[in-house]
N, C-alpha and C positions, 0 to 999 in steps of 0.2 A: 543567595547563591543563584546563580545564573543558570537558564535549560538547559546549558551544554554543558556545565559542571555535574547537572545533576544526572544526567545521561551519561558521562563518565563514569559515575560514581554505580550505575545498574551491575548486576550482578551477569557479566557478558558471557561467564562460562554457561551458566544455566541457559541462559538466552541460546548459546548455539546450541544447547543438546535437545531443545525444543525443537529448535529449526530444524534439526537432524533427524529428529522420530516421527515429528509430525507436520511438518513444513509453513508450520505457525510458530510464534512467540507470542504469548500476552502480555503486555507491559500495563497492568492496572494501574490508574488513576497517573498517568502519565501527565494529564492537565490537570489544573484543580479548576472547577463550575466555573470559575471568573474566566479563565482564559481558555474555555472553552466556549463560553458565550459570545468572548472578545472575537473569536474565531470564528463562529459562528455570525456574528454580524457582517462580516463583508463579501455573504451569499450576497450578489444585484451589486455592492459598492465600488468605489474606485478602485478597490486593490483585488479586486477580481479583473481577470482582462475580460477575453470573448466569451460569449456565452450561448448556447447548443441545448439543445433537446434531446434526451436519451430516443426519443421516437425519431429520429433525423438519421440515426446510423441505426437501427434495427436493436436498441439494446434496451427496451423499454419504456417506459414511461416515466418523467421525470426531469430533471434539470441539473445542467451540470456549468459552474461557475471556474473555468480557466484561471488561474492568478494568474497576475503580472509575470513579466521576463523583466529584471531578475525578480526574486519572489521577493517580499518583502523582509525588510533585512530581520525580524524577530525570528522567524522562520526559517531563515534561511542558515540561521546558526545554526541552529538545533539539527539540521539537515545534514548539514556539514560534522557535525557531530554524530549523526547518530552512523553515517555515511562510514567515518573514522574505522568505527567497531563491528560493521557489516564487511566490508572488503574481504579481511581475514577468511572470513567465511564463504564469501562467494569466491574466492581462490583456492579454497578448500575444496567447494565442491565439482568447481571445475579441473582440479588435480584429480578428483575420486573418479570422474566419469572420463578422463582422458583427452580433456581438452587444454591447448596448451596456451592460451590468452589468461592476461591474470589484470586484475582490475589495478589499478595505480593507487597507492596510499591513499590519497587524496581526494576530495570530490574535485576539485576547480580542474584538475589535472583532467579527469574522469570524462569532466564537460568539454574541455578544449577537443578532447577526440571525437566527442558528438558533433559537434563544432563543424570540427574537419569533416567529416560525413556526410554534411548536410542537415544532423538534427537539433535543430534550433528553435523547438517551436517547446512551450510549456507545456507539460502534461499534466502535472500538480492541481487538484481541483476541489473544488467542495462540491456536493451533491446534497442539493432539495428534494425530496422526494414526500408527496400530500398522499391522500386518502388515494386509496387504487392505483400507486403508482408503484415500480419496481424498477430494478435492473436488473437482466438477463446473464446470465452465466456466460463468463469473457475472462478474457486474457488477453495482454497488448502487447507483442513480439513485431510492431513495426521498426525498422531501424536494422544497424549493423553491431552497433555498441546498445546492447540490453542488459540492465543490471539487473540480477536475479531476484531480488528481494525487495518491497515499497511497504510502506509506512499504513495505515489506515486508521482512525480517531473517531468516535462517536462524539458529536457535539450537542447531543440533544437528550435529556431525560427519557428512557422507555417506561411507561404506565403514565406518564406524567404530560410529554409532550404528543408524544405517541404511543400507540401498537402496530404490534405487527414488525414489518423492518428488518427482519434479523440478519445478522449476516453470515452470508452461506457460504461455505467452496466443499471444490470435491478433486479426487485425487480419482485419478485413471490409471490404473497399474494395468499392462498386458496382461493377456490373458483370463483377467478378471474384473469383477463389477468395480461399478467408480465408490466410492467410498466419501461417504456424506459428511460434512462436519459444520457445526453450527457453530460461530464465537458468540460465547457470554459476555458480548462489550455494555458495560453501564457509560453516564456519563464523565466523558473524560477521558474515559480508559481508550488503551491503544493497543494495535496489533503488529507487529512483524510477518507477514506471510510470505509464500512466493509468488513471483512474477508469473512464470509459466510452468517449469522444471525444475526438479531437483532430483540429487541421488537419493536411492534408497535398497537397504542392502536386504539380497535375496540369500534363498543357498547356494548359490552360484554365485555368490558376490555382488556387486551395485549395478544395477540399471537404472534409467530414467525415467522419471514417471512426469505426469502432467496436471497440472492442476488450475481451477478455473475458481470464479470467485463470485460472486451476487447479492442482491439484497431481496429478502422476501415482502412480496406483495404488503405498503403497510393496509392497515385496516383503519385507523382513523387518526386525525392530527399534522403534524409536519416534521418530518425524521431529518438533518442536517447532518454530515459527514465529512471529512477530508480523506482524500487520498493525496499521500504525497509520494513523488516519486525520484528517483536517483537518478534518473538518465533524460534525454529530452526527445523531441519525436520529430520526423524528418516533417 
């Protein structure tokens, strides 16, 4: 069976009442070790495009591997799949908060309007990150067309390949302290988070809260990751 049959086949309702309470989804053992190794291997390869320094833009320490435009076609199903059963929701949550842009069925649709824009550039990436290295707490809201929701995979064993590493975000709600949350990614396993925003309902009804994302300082070995993303960047 194929990635995109099998990301059909996830359990979407549960998946959005995750995103709805706590503006994650965990989707365990979404690769199995082989195809996240396979993944894993083309951190520095040909099918990574440019390649950057988390210390280059202020976000740490660390390496970060651009894929190719377009991604590579394994990838780029599952993208397109998982893309499918996220719209729903990000049109959801911008009916909750009052905004009236709705995302297009489609991903290829989705990109043609990047397109138009101006954003043409990959965002999609893997991330190296060795002993003492991290990524800093961020959010990417460059562009006009931003998809609310990105993908993220641990491709490396934790106790095994590394420690440390974890991955962090925090939710800023007005008025009050940011709200810390740690994912339990093992290998393989993947997350659904937010991008920058989502609703979340008070007793006053939904307001928008804000949310940022990182990796903690590892401690020893070499931690590999992807981030994949919906939209594309000016």
């Amino acid at each position: 069976m194929s990635k995109a049959s099998l990301i059909d086949r996830l359990d979407w309702a549960d998946v959005g009442t995750q995103l709805d309470q706590e503006g994650y989804a965990m989707l365990p053992g979404l690769l199995d070790a082989a195809e996240a190794r396979a993944f894993a291997s083309w951190a520095g390869a040909a099918k990574a495009g440019h390649h950057e320094t988390l210390a280059s833009s202020d976000l740490g320490s660390g390496e970060l591997f651009y894929l190719s435009q377009p991604l590579p076609e394994s990838l780029a199903a599952w993208r397109e799949a998982l893309y499918r059963h996220l719209a729903p929701v990000a049109n959801r949550w911008n009916e909750t908060l009052g905004i009236g842009y709705r995302y297009p069925d489609a991903l290829d649709a989705f990109l043609a309007l990047n397109h138009q824009m101006g954003q043409r550039r990959q965002r999609s990436n893997l991330s190296r990150l060795r002993e003492h290295d991290y990524q800093a707490l961020h959010q990417q809201t460059e562009g006009e067309h931003i998809f609310p929701l990105q993908l993220v995979v641990l491709l490396s064993t934790p106790g095994e390949d590394f420690s440390g590493g974890e991955f962090v975000m925090t939710e800023q709600r007005p008025r009050m302290q940011s709200r810390p949350m740690v994912l339990p990614l093992k290998l393989g396993d993947a997350a659904i988070i937010t991008t920058a925003q989502r609703p979340c309902k008070g007793s006053k009804g939904y307001y928008r809260v804000s949310l940022k994302h990182a990796i903690s300082r590892v401690r020893s070995g070499e931690r590999l990751g992807l981030e994949l993303w919906f939209h594309d960047a000016p």
